[in-house]
C-alpha positions in Angstrom: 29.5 44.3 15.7 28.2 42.1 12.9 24.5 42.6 10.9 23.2 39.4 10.1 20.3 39.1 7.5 18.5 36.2 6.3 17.4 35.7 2.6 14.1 34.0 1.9 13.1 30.2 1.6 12.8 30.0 -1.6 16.0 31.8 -2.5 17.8 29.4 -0.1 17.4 30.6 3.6 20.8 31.3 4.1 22.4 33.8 6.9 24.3 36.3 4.8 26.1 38.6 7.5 28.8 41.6 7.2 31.2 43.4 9.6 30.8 46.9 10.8 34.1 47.8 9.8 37.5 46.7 8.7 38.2 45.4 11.8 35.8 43.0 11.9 36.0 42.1 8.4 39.5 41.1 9.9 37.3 38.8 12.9 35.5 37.2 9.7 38.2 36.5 7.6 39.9 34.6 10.8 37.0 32.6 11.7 35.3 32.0 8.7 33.4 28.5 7.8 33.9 26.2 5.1 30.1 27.0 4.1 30.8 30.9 3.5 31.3 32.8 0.3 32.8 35.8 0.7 31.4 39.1 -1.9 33.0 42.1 -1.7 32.4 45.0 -4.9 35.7 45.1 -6.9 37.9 48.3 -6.7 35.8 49.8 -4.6 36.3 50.5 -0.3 33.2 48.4 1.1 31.8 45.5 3.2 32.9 42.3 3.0 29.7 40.1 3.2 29.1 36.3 3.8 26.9 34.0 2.8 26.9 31.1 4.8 25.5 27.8 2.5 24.1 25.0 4.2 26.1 21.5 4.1 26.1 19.8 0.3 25.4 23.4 -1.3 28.0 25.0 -3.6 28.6 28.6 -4.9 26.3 27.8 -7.9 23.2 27.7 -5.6 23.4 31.2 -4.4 22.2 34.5 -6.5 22.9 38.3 -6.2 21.9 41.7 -4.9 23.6 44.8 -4.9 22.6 48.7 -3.6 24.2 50.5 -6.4 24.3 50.2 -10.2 27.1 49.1 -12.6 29.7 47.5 -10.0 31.2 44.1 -10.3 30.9 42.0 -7.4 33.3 39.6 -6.7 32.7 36.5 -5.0 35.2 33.1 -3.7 34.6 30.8 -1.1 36.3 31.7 1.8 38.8 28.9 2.3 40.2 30.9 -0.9 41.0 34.3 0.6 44.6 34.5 2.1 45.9 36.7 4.5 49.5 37.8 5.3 50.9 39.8 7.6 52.1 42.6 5.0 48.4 43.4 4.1 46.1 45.9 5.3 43.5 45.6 7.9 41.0 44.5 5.9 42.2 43.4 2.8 42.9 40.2 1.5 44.4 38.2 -1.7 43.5 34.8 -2.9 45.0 31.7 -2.9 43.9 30.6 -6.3 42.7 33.7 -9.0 41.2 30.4 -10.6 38.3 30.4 -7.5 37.5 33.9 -7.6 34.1 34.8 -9.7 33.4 37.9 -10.8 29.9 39.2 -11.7 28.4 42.7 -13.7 25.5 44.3 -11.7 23.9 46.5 -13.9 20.9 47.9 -11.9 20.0 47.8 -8.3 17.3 45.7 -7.3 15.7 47.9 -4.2 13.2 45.0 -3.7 16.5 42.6 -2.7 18.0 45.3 -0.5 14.8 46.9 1.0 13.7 43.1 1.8 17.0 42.1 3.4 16.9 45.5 5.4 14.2 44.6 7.0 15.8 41.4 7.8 18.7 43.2 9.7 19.9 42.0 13.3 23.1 43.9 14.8 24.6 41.6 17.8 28.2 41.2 19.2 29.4 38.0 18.3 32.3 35.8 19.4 33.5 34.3 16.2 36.0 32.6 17.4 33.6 30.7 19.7 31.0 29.9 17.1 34.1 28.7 15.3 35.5 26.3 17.7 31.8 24.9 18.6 31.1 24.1 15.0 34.4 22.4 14.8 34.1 20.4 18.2 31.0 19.4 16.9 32.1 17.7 13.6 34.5 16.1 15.5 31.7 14.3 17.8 30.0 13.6 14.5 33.0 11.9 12.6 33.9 9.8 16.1 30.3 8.7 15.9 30.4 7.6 12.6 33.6 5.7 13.6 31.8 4.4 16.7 28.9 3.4 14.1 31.5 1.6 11.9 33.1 -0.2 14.2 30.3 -1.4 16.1 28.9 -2.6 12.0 32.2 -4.3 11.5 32.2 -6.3 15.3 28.6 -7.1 15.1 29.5 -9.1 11.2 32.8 -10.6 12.6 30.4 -12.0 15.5 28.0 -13.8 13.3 30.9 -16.1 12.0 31.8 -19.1 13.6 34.8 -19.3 15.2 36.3 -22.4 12.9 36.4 -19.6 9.9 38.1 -17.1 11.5 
């Protein structure tokens, strides 16, 4: 099971979404996007939860929210977490420490949680379909963009006359 949540417009309308357990951190962590940062709170057993950023936006665009005081969260785009077949269900490493941000929560903000909370959808998801649709779909946009390019490229060539070519 996964909870989805949705932040407000103006703080960026994006999906933020967690697994139930461990297990399904495991789901996420598999079929992650390009677009997700992962948060987890440092040294501590809890939820791994994603933010999923629209297309252009970078881990600078996105701000935080905790439910307890004085934790750190840590945060790294997901392409950076690495998984090996040694580690725990559930836990992950990084490919580059350099990625990995780490921020100091001082004081929980109930407005951010309570709003979010009310936010809360629980469904069953198939990640690894979501996955593969997103995928088959940039795929159809980067052969159409090709299709595009090369249709550009013959319609020039067919302007010049044949004498100069």
């Amino acid at each position: 099971m996964v909870f989805y949540f949705k932040a407000r417009p103006e703080a960026g309308d994006f999906t933020i979404f967690m697994g139930l357990d461990k297990h399904e951190n495991e789901e996420l962590i598999k079929f992650g996007f390009p677009e997700d940062i992962w948060f987890h709170v440092d040294k501590m057993s809890s939820a791994h939860v994603y933010v999923r950023l629209h297309r252009g936006q970078t881990i600078d665009d996105i701000s935080e929210g905790n439910k307890v005081n004085n934790i750190d969260v840590v945060y790294t785009p997901w392409s950076n977490l690495k998984k090996t077949a040694s580690m725990d269900v559930g836990q992950v490493g990084f490919h580059n420490p350099k990625m990995v941000r780490t921020v100091r929560v001082e004081k929980r903000i109930n407005e951010i949680v309570n709003r979010l909370n009310r936010t809360k959808v629980e469904r069953k998801a198939d990640l690894k379909a979501e996955r593969e649709a997103v995928n088959a779909a940039e795929r159809a946009e980067r052969k159409q963009q090709l299709r595009d390019k090369v249709s550009t490229l013959y319609s020039f060539t067919a302007c010049f006359p044949l004498w100069l070519v």
